[in-house]
N, C-alpha and C positions, 0 to 999 in steps of 0.2 A: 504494500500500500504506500503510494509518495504523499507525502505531505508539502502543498506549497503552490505557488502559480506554475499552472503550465503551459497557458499562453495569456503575456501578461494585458489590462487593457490599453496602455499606450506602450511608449516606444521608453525600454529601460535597457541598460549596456549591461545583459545578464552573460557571468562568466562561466559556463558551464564545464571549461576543462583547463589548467593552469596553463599559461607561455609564458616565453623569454620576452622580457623589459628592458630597454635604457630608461631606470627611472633617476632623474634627478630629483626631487622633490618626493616628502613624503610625511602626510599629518594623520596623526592617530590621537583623536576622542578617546575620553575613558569617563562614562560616568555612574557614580552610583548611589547608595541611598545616604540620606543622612547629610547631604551637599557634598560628598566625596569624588569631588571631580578632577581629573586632571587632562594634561594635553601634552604633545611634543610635539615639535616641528624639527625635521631634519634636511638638511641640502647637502648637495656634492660639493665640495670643494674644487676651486675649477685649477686645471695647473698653470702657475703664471712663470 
Protein backbone atom coordinates (compact mmCIF):
# COMPACT_ATOMS: atom_id res chain seq x y z
CA UNK A 1 0.00 0.00 0.00
CA UNK A 2 1.85 3.71 -0.90
CA UNK A 3 1.05 6.29 1.03
CA UNK A 4 1.34 9.94 -0.49
CA UNK A 5 0.53 11.98 -3.90
CA UNK A 6 0.80 10.05 -6.87
CA UNK A 7 -0.06 12.57 -9.38
CA UNK A 8 0.23 15.68 -7.66
CA UNK A 9 -2.41 18.63 -8.58
CA UNK A 10 -0.09 21.21 -9.81
CA UNK A 11 3.34 21.32 -11.13
CA UNK A 12 5.86 20.35 -7.99
CA UNK A 13 9.94 19.36 -8.61
CA UNK A 14 9.17 15.67 -7.15
CA UNK A 15 12.56 13.78 -6.78
CA UNK A 16 11.77 10.26 -7.13
CA UNK A 17 15.31 8.76 -7.51
CA UNK A 18 18.72 10.41 -6.15
CA UNK A 19 21.45 12.34 -8.88
CA UNK A 20 24.75 13.95 -9.00
CA UNK A 21 24.63 17.95 -8.20
CA UNK A 22 27.03 20.80 -8.55
CA UNK A 23 25.57 22.24 -5.55
CA UNK A 24 26.99 25.49 -4.30
CA UNK A 25 24.56 26.76 -1.85
CA UNK A 26 22.61 24.98 0.73
CA UNK A 27 19.99 25.93 3.66
CA UNK A 28 18.59 23.48 6.04
CA UNK A 29 15.37 24.43 8.42
CA UNK A 30 15.13 22.73 11.75
CA UNK A 31 12.02 23.34 13.61
CA UNK A 32 10.56 22.02 16.75
CA UNK A 33 8.33 22.30 19.79
CA UNK A 34 8.74 24.59 22.43
CA UNK A 35 10.23 27.42 19.95
CA UNK A 36 13.31 25.01 19.25
CA UNK A 37 14.27 26.25 16.19
CA UNK A 38 17.27 26.42 14.27
CA UNK A 39 18.85 27.17 10.73
CA UNK A 40 22.26 26.91 8.77
CA UNK A 41 23.31 28.39 5.64
CA UNK A 42 26.39 26.97 3.83
CA UNK A 43 28.35 28.09 0.58
CA UNK A 44 31.31 26.88 -1.50
CA UNK A 45 34.18 28.71 -1.06
CA UNK A 46 35.11 29.84 -4.59
CA UNK A 47 39.08 29.51 -5.23
CA UNK A 48 40.76 32.94 -5.78
Amino acid sequence: MLVGLKVPEFDLNLVPIASEANIEQALCLGFGFGGQNTMIALRKLKDY
